[in-house]
N, C-alpha and C positions, 0 to 999 in steps of 0.2 A: 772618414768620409762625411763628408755636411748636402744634406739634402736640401736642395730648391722648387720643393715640391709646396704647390698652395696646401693650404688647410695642417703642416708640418710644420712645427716651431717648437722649441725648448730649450731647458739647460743643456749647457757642455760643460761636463767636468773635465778638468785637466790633473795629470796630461791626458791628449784626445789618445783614444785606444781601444780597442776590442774589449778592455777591461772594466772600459767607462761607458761607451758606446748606448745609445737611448735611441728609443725606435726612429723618431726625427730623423736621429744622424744616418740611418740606416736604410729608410725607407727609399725607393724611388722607382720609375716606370717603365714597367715591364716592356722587352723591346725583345724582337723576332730572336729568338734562338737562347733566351736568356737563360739559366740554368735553373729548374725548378724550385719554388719556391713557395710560401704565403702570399696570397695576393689579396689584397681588402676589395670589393666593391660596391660602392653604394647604392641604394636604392631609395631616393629621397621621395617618399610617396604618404600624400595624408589620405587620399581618394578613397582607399577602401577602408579605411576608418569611417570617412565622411559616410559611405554607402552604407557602414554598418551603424551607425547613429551611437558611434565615440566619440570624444574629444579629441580633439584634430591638434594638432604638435607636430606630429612624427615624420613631418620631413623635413625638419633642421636635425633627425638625429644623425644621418650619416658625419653632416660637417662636426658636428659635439663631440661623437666619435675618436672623431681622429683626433681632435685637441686632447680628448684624454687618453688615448693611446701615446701621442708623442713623446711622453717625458718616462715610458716605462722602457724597462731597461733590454737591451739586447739579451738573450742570455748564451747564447749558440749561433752559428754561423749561417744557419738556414737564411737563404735571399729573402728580401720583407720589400714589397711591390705594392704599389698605390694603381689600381687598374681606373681609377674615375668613379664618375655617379652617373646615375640613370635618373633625369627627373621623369614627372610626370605632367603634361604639359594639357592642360586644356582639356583635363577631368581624363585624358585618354588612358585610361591603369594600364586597359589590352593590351595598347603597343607599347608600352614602355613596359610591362612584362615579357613581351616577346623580343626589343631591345634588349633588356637585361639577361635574359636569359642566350640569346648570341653570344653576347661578353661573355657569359659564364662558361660557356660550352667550347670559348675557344681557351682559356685559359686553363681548361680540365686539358684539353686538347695538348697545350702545350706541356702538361705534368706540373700544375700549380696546384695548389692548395686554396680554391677559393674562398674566402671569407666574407659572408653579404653583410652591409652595415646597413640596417632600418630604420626609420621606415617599418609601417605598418606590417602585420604580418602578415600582407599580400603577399610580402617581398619571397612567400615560403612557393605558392605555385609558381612563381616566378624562376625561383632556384632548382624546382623538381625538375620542369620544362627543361630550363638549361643540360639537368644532368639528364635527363631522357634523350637530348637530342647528343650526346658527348655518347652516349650507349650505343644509338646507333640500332643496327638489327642484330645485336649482341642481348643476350635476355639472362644476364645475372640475375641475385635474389637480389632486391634491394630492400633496405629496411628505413623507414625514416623515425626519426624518436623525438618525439618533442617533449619537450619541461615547459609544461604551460597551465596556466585555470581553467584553458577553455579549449573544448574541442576544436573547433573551427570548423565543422563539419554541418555548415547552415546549406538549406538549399533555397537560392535566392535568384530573383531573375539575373543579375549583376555579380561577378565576381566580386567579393570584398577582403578586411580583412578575416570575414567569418566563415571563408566558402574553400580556405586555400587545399585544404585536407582529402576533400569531398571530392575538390576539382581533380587532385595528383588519383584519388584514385580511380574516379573514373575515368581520367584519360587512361591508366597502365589499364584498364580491364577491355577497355576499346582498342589495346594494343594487345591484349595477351602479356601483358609484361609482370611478371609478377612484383608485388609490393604489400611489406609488411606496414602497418602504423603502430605503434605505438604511443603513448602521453602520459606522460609522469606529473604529476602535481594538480589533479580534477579537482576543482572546488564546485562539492553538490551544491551550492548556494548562488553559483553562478553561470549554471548550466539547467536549460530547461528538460521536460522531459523525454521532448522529442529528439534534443541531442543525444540522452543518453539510450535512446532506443534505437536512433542510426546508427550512435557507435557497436550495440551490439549486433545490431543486423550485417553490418560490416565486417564482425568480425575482429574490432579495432580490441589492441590493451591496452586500459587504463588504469591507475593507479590515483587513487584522491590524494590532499594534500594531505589531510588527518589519518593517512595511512603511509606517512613516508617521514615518520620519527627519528631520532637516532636509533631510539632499539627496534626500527625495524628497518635498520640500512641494510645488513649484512645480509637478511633473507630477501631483499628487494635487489640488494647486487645481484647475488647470485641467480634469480630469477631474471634478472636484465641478463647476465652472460650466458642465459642458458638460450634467449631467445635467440640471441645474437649470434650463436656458434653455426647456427646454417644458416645464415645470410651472405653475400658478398661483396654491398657496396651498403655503407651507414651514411644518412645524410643528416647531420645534428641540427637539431635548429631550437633557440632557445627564446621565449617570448618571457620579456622581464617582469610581466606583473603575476609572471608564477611566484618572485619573491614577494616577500613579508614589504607592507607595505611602509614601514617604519626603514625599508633598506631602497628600495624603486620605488618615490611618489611618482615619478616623471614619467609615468605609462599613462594607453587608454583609459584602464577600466582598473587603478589600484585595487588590489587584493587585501580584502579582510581576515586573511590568514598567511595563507603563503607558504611558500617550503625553502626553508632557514639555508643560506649558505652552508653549513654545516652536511648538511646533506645532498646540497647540488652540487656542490665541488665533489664529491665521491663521485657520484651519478654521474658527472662527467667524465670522470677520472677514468672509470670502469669501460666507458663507452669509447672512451679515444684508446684503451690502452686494447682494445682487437685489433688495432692497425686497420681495420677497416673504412675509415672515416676518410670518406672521399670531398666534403665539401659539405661546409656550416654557416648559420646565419644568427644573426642577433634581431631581434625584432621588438618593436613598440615603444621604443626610446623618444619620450614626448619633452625637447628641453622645457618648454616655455612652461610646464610644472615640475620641472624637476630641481626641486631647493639644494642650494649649492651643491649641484652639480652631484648630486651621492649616487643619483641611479646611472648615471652617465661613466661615476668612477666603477661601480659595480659591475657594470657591463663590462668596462673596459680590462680587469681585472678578471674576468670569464675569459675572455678574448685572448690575453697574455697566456692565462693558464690553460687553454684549450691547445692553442698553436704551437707552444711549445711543446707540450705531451705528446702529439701528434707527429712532429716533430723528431721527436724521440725515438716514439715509435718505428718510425720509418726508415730508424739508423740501426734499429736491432732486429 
C-alpha cells in the first residue's frame, strides 16, 4: 500500500510487502468507521514556549516528526493514521488547545490510539482536555506520567508551556475527577523552589534525574508499577529535553544532565506494558536547533517503540 499523505515520503524496498512495508507505505487518514488504530496528531505551537521565555522552534516539530517516522519500519498490522495538525494562529494557544483537544477526543472516541506530535509542551493540557472530554461523566483513576526536567507546574496569568500540569490538575479538582501526576527525570538545577513546593503541596511524585541510574532502574520500576496498579487510564507524555543533552540539542531549555535512553526505554517499556496507556505525546522538538536531525530521530524512535508495545499489549 503506498501512501499519498503530505509530510509522508520514503524508501520502498522490494518486493513491496508486509515484510518490507515502512510507516510512509502504511500510513493514511483516518475515515468514519475505520478499524482502531495509532493515529499521530499534531500540535504545531511555539506560543507557550514564547509565554514561558524559551527558544521558540517547536512548531515545525510535528512536520520533522513525520519525516523521521516515515522510513521506520511496520513491524505489525495495527492501522497507522495521520489525523493532521492543529496550528496556532495569531498567538491564540486557547483555541487551538481546545481545537486539538476535539481532534483528540474524537479519535479516542472512535478506539484509536492517539499519538500528539509537538510542539511545545502546552501540547500536554491540550491532550488531558481532550482525554477528559473522551471520559465524559465516567470518573476513572487516571494517571499522567511524564519523563521530563521540569515540572511544568508554573502558576502564570497565561497558559504556557510551563502551566500545562497545574492546569490538568486543577481542572480534574473542579471536576471531582480524580488524577494522579507523576515526573520522572527532575533536574534540581532547573527547577526553582517554588516548583518543588507546589509539587509537594500537590501531592505530585517526582523522581530527579541523579536518581534514575541504571542501578537504580529496577527499584524505580517497581515503584512506577506499583503506582500504576490502581489507576485506570495512563496518559504518557514525554518532554525531550528530559534526555542527555549530547542525545536532544533540538529542545527549549537542553538539559545539562539528562536521563540516558538506557533508562527511558525501560520507564517506557514498564508503563505501556499495564495496558493502560490510553493516549501519549511527544513534546518540545525545536528543528531549527536540532543538529542533524538526532533529537528529531530520537524522538522518533520513542514513538516506534512506544506504539508498538502498546500495541502489543492490547493483543494480549
Amino acid at each position: 500500500m503506498s501512501a499519498a499523505i503530505s509530510g509522508w515520503s520514503g524508501r520502498v524496498d522490494l518486493p513491496e510487502g508486509p515484510a518490507t512495508r515502512r510507516w510512509h507505505q502504511w500510513v493514511r487518514e483516518p475515515a468514519a468507521g475505520a478499524a482502531p488504530g495509532v493515529a499521530v496528531l499534531g500540535f504545531a505551537s511555539d506560543e507557550g514556549v514564547r509565554r514561558n521565555g524559551g527558544r521558540t522552534g517547536a512548531a515545525a516539530g510535528p512536520a520533522e516528526l513525520r519525516m523521521m517516522l516515515s522510513n521506520l519500519p511496520v513491524l505489525d498490522d495495527t492501522p497507522l493514521y495521520d489525523a493532521g495538525t492543529v496550528d496556532v494562529a495569531d498567538g491564540d494557544l486557547e483555541g487551538a488547545q481546545q481545537r486539538y483537544a476535539e481532534r483528540l477526543a474524537a479519535l479516542l472516541d472512535a478506539g484509536h490510539l492517539p499519538v500528539g506530535l509537538g510542539g511545545g509542551h502546552e501540547i500536554a493540557f491540550a491532550t488531558y482536555q481532550g482525554l477528559a472530554r473522551h471520559l465524559g461523566e465516567r470518573r476513572p483513576r487516571v494517571a499522567i506520567v511524564n519523563l521530563d526536567a521540569h515540572f511544568d507546574l508554573r502558576r502564570q496569568d497565561r497558559g504556557s508551556s510551563g502551566t500545562p500540569f497545574l492546569q490538568a490538575i486543577e481542572h480534574a479538582r473542579a471536576l471531582g475527577l480524580p488524577l494522579d501526576y507523576s515526573v520522572y527525570g527532575i533536574s534540581a538545577s532547573a527547577n526553582t523552589r517554588v516548583l518543588f513546593d507546589t509539587a509537594d503541596a500537590l501531592g505530585v511524585h517526582y523522581v530527579r534525574d541523579d536518581e534514575l541510574g541504571l542501578l537504580d532502574l529496577p527499584a524505580r520500576i517497581a515503584e512506577l508499577q506499583a503506582k500504576l496498579a490502581d489507576v485506570d487510564v495512563v496518559y504518557l507524555t514525554l518532554c525531550l529535553d528530559a534526555l542527555p543533552h549530547a542525545m536532544a540539542p533540538g529542545v527549549s531549555a537542553p538539559s545539562a544532565r539528562g536521563v540516558p535512553m538506557e533508562v527511558v526505554e525501560p520507564l517506557i517499556d514498564a508503563i505501556v506494558a499495564t495496558g493502560k496507556v490510553k493516549v501519549m505525546d511527544v513534546a518540545e522538538l525545536s528543528p531549527p536547533h536540532d543538529r542533524d536531525h538526532v533529537t528529531a530521530r530520537v524522538a522518533a524512535r520513542l514513538i516506534h517503540r512506544a506504539t508498538h508495545a502498546i500495541g502489543r499489549a492490547a493483543r494480549t
